[in-house]
C-alpha positions as CSV (number, residue, x, y, z in Angstrom):
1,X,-120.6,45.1,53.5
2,X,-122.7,42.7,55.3
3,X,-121.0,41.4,58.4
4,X,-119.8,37.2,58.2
5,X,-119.4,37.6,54.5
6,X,-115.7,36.2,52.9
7,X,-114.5,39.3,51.8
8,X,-115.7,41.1,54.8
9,X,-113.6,38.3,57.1
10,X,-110.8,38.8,54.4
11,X,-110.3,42.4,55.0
12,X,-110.6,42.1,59.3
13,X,-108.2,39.2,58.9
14,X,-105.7,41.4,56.8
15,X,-106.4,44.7,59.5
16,X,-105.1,42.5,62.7
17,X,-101.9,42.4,63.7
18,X,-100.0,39.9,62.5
19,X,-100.3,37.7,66.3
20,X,-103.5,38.8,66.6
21,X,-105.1,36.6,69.4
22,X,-102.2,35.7,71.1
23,X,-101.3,36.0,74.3
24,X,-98.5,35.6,77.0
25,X,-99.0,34.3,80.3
26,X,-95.6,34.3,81.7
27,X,-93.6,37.4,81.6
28,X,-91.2,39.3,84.3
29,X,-90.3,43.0,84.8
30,X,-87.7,44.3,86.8
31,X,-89.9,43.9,89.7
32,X,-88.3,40.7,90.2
33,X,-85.5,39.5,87.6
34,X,-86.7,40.8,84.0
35,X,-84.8,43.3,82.0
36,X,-87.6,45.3,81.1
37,X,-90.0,47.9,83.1
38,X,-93.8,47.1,83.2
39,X,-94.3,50.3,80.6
40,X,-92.1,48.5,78.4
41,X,-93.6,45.2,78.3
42,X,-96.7,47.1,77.4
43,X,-95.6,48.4,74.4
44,X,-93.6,45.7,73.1
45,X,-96.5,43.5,73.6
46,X,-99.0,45.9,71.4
47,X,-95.8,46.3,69.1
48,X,-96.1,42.8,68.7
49,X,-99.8,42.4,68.0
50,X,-100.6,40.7,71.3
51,X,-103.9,41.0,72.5
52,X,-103.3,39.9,76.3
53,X,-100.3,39.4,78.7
54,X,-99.8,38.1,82.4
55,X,-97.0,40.0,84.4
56,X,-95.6,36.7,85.9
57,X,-92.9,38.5,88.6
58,X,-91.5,35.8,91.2
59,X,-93.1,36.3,94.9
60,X,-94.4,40.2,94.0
61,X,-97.5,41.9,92.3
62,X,-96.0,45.5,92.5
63,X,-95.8,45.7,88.6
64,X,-99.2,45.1,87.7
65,X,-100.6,47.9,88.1
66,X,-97.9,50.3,86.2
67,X,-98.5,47.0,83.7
68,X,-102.4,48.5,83.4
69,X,-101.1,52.0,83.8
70,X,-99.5,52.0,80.6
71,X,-101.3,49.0,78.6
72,X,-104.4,51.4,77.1
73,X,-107.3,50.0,75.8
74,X,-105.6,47.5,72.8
75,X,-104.3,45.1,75.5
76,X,-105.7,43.2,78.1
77,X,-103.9,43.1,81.4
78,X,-104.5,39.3,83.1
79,X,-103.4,39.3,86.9
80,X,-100.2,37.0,87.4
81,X,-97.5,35.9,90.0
82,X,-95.2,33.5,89.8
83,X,-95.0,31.8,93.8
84,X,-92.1,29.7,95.2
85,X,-93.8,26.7,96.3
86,X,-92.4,23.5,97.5
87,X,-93.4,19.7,97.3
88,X,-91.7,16.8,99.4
89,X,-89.0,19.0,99.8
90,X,-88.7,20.1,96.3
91,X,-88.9,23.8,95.1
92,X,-91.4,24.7,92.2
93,X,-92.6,27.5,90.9
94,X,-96.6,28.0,91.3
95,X,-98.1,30.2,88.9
96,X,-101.6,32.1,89.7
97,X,-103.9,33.9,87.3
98,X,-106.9,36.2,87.2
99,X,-106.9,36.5,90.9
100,X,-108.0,39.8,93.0
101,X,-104.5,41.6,93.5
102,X,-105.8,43.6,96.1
103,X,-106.4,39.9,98.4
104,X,-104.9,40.5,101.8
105,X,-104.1,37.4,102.6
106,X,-102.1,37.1,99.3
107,X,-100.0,40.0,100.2
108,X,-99.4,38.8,103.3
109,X,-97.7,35.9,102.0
110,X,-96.2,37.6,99.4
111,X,-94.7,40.3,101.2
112,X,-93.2,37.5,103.5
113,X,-91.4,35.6,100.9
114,X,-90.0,38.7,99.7
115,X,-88.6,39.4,103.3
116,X,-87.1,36.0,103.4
117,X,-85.8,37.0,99.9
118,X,-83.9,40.2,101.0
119,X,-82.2,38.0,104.1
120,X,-81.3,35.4,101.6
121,X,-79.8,38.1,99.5
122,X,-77.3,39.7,102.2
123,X,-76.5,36.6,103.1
124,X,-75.5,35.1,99.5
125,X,-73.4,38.4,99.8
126,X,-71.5,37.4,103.2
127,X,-70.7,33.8,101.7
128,X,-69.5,35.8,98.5
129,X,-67.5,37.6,101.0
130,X,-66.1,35.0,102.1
131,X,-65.0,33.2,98.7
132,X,-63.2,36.6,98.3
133,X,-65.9,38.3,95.9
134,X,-66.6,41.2,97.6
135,X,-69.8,43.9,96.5
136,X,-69.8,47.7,97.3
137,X,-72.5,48.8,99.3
138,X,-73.4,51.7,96.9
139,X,-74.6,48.3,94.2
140,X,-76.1,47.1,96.3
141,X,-78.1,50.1,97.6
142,X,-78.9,51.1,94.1
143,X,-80.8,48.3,93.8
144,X,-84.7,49.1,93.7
145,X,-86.3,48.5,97.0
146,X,-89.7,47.1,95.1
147,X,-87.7,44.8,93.3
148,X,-87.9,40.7,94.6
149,X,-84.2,40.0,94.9
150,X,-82.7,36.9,93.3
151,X,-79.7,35.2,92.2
152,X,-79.9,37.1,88.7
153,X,-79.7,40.5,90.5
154,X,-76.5,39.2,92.5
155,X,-74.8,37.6,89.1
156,X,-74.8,40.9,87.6
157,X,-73.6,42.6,90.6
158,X,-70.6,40.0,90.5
159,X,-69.9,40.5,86.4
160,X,-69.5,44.5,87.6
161,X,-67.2,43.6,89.9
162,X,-65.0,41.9,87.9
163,X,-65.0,38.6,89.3
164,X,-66.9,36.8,86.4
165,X,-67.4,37.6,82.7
166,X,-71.0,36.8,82.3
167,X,-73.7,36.2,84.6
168,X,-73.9,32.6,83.2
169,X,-70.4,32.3,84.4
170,X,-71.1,33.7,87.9
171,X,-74.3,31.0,88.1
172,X,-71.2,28.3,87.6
173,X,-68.7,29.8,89.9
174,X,-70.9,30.5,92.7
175,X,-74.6,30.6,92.0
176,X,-75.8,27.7,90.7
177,X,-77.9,25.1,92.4
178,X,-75.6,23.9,95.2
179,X,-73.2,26.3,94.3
180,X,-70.4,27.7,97.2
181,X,-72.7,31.2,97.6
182,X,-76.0,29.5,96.9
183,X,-78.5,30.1,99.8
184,X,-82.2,27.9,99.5
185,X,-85.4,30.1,99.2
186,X,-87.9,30.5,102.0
187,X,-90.4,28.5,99.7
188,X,-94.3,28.1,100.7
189,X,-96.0,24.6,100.6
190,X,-97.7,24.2,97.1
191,X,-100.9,23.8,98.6
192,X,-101.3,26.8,100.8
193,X,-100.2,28.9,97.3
194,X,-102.8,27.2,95.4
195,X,-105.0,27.7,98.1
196,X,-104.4,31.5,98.0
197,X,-104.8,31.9,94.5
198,X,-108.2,30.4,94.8
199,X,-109.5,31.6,97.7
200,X,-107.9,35.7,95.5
201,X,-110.4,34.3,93.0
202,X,-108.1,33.3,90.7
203,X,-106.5,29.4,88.7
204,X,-103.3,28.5,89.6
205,X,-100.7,26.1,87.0
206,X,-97.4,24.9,87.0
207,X,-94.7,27.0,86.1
208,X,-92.4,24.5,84.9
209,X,-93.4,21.1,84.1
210,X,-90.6,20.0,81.6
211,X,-87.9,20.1,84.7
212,X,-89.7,20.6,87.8
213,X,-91.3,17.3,87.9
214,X,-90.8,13.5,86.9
215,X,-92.8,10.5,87.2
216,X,-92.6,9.9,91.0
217,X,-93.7,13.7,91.8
């Protein structure tokens, strides 16, 4: 059948997957605070018909390439991070595409705000401490050590320890944004992250829009 022709179109319409041409641009792994591995993401992507994803994971590109690993040759893999940034003293989350993940320069900085991530972390747990919530060492140390730590990772760690139900409970008790255990992010200025995703090669946009702004930012 000649190519272009309707019931030629027809029958490759009818062959595709059902979201066939769709994409997702903002996804975690449990490289930062998803609930599923890289591998996984993969195949629930082609599962779904997707024909490209961005592994989004805050402050880290360690899952992208287990993302390629497993992605085969039906799914493209798009390069992604999702940066803590800051604007006249307000946190936002800076999101860079198609950028070379091998840039030194964004590793560096990367790696960094991971760092200040793992401080932040112990010492969320000493205020916790404090406030009488107190989490075993042996949770703690079975967390992965390629994972960026966040206040997701330490909600669940309170729900095991029986101190909230749910980790949207532990986000009101404790957590939340000026909550009693809440400790601010080491945060980089949003122009030397959009700086570094162009100078990797790559487009940066803004992860949140909706809430992060309003009409004075």
């Amino acid at each position: 059948m000649p190519v272009g022709q309707p019931f030629t179109q027809l029958c490759q319409s009818l062959s595709r997957p059902r979201h066939f041409g769709r994409v997702d641009l903002h996804m975690h792994s449990t490289f930062s605070d998803g609930v599923y591995e890289p591998a996984q993401l993969a195949d629930l992507a082609r599962r779904s018909g997707l024909s490209a994803i961005a592994l989004t994971d805050h402050d880290t590109l360690a899952g992208i390439a287990p993302l390629r690993g497993a992605a085969g040759t039906s799914l493209e893999i798009i390069s992604g991070v999702e940066i803590t940034a800051e604007f006249q003293d307000r946190e936002l989350h800076l999101l860079g595409y198609l950028f070379d993940p091998t840039d030194p320069a964004l590793h560096s900085a990367l790696q960094r705000l991971s760092e200040e991530r793992v401080k932040r972390f112990h010492e969320m747990i000493d205020r916790l401490a404090d406030l009488g919530v107190h989490i075993e060492e042996d949770e703690i140390a079975a967390l992965k050590p390629t994972t960026t730590l966040g206040r997701r990772h330490l909600a669940e760690l309170i729900v095991r320890a029986k101190k909230s139900a749910t980790v949207r409970e532990a986000f009101h008790r404790y957590l939340g944004d000026g909550g009693r255990a809440t400790v601010p992010k080491t945060r980089l200025p949003v122009a030397e992250a959009i700086a570094l995703v162009r100078n990797a090669g790559g487009v940066a946009s803004w992860a949140h829009p909706n809430y992060d702004c309003t009409r004075d930012t």
